[in-house]
N, CA, C and O of each residue as an XYZ file, in Angstrom:
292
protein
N       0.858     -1.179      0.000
C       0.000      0.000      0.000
C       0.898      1.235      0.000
O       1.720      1.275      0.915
N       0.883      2.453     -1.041
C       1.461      3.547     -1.160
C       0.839      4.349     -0.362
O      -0.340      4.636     -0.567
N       1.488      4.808      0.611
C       1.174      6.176      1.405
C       1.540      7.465      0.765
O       2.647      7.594      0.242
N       0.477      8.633      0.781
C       0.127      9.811     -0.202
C       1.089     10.543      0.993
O       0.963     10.006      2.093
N       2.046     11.708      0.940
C       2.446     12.787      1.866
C       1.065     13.901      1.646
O       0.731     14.379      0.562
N       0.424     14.141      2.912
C      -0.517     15.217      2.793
C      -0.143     16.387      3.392
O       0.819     16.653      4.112
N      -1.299     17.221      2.872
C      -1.058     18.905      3.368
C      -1.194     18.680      4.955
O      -2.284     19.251      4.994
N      -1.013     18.375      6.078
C      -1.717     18.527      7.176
C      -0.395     18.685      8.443
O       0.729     18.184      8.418
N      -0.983     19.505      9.424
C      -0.355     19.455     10.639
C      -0.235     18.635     11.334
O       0.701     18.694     12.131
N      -1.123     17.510     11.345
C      -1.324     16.116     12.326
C      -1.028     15.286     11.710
O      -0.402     14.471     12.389
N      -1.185     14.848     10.181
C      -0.864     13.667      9.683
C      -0.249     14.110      8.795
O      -0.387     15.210      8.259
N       0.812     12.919      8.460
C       2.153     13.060      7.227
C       1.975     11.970      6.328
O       2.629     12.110      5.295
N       1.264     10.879      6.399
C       0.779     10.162      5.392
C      -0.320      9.638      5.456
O      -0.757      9.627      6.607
N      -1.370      8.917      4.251
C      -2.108      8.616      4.805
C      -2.427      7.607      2.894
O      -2.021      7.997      1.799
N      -3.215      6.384      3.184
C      -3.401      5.632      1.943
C      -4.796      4.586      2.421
O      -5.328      4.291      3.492
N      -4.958      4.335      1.360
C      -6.523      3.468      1.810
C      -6.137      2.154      0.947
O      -5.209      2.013      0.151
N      -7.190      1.184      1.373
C      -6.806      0.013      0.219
C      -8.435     -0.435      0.318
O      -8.905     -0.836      1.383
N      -8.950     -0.362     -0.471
C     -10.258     -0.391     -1.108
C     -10.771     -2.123     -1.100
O     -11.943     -2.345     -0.794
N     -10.315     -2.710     -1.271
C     -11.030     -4.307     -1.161
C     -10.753     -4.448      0.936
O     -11.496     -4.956      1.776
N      -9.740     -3.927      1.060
C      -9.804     -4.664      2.565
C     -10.461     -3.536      3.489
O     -10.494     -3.555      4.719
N     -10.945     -2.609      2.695
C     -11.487     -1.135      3.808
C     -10.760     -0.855      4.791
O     -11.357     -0.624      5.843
N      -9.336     -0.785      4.792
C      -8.447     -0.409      5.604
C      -7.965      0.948      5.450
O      -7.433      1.153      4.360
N      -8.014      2.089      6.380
C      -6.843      3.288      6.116
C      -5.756      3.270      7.193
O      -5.871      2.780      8.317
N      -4.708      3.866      6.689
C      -3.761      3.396      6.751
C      -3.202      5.411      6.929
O      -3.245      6.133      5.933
N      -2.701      6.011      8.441
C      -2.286      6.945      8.681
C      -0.733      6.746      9.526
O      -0.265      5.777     10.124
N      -0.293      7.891      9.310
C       1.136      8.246      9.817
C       1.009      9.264     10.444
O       0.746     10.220      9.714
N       1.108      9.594     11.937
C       1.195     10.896     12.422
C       2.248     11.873     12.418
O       3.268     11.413     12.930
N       2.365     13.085     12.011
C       3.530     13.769     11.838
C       4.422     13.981     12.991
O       5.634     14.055     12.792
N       3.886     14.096     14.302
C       4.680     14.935     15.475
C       5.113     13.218     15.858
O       6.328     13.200     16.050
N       4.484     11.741     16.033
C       5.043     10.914     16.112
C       5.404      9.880     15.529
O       5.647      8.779     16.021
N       5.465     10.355     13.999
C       5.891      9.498     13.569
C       5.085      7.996     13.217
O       5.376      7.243     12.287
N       4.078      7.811     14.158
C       3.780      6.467     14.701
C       2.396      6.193     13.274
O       1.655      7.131     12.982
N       2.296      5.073     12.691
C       1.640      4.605     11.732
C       0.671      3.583     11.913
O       0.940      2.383     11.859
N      -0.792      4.198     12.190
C      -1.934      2.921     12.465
C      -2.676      2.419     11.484
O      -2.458      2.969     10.404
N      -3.429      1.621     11.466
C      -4.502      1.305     10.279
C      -5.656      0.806     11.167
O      -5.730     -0.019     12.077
N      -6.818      1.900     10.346
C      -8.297      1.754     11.176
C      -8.713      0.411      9.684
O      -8.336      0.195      8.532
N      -9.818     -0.244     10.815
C     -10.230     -1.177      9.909
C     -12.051     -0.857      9.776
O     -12.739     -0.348     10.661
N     -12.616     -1.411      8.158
C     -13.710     -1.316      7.813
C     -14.179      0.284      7.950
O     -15.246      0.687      8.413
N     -13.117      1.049      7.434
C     -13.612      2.104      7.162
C     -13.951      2.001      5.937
O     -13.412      1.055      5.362
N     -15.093      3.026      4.926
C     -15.982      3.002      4.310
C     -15.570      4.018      3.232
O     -15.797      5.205      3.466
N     -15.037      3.697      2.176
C     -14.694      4.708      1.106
C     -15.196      6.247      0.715
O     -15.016      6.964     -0.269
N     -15.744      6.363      1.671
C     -16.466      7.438      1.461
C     -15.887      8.530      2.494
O     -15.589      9.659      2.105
N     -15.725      8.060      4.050
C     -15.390      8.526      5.003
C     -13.606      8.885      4.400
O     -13.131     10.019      4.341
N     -13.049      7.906      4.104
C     -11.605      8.086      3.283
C     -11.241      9.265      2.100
O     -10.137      9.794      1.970
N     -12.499      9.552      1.238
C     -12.788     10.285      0.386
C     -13.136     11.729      1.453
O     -12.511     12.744      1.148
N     -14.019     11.819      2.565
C     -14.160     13.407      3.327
C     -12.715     13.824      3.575
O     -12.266     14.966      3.479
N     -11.820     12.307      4.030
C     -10.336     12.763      4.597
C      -9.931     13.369      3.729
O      -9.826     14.595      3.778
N      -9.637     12.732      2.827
C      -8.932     13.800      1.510
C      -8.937     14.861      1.129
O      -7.994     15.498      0.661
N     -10.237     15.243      1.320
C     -11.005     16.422      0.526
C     -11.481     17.689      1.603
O     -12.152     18.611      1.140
N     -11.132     17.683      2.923
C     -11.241     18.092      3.837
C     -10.629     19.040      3.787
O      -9.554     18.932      3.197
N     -11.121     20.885      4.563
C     -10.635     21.269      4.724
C      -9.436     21.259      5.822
O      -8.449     21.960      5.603
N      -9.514     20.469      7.005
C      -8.522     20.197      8.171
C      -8.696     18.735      7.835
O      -9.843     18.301      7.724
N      -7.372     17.721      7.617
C      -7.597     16.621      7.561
C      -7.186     16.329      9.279
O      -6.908     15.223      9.742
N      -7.208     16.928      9.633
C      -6.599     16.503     11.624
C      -8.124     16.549     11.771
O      -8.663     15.449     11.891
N      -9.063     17.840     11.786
C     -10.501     17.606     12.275
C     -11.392     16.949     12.083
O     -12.190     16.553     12.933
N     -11.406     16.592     10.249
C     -11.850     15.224     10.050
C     -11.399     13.808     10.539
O     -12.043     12.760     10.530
N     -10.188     14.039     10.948
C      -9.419     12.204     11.524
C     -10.568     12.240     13.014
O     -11.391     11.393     13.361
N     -10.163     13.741     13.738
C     -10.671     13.479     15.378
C     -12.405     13.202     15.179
O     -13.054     12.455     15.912
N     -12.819     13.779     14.325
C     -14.550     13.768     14.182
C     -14.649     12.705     13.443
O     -15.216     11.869     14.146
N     -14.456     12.336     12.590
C     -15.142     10.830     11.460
C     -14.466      9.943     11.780
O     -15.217      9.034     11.427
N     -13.267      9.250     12.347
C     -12.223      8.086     12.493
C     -11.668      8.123     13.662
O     -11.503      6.969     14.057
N     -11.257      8.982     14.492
C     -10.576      8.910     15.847
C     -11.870      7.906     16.448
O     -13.007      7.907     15.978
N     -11.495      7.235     17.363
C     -13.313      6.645     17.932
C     -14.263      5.630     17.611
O     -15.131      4.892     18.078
N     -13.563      6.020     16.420
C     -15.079      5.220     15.043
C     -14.319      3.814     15.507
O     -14.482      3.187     16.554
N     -13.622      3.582     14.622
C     -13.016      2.267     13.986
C     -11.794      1.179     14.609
O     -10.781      1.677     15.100
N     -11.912      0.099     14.570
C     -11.307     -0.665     15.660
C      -9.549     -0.586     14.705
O      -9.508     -0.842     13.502
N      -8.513     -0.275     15.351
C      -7.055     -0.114     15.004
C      -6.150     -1.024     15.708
O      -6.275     -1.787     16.665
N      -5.000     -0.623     14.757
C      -3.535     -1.045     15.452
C      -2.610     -0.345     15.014
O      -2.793      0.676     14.351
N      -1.212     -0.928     15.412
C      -0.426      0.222     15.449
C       0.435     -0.163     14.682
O       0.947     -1.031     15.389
N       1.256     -0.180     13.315
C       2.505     -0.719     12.744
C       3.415     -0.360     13.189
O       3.670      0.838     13.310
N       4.420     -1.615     13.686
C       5.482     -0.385     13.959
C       6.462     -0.860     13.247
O       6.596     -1.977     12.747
N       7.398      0.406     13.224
C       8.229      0.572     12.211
C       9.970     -0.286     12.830
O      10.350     -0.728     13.914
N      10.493     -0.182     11.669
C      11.776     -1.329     11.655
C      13.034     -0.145     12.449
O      14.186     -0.523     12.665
């Protein structure tokens, strides 16, 4: 899965994968990379298109969706 670099203060990457409804974020201040599961292409599509993609993560996905954490090598 290719992670997009976005415009945002809170997040530094972020990629979806469409058959497994997974998104897939990188936080900027830690670095740290989760993936929410059975999120809904649509909710992935507000992220994008959002004017604050941090206010859309805390309002539509912070909460919502059951996660984990990748961690890195």
């Amino acid at each position: 899965m290719n992670m997009a670099y976005v415009q945002s203060s809170a997040l530094e990457q972020v990629s979806y994968d469409e058959k497994a409804h997974t998104l897939c974020a990188t936080f900027r201040e830690t670095h740290r990379t989760y993936v929410y599961e059975d999120v809904p292409q649509e909710i992935y599509d507000g992220l994008i298109f959002a004017d604050s993609l941090g206010r859309y993560f805390n309002t539509h996905i912070r909460d919502h969706f059951s996660f984990h954490e990748i961690k890195q090598h």
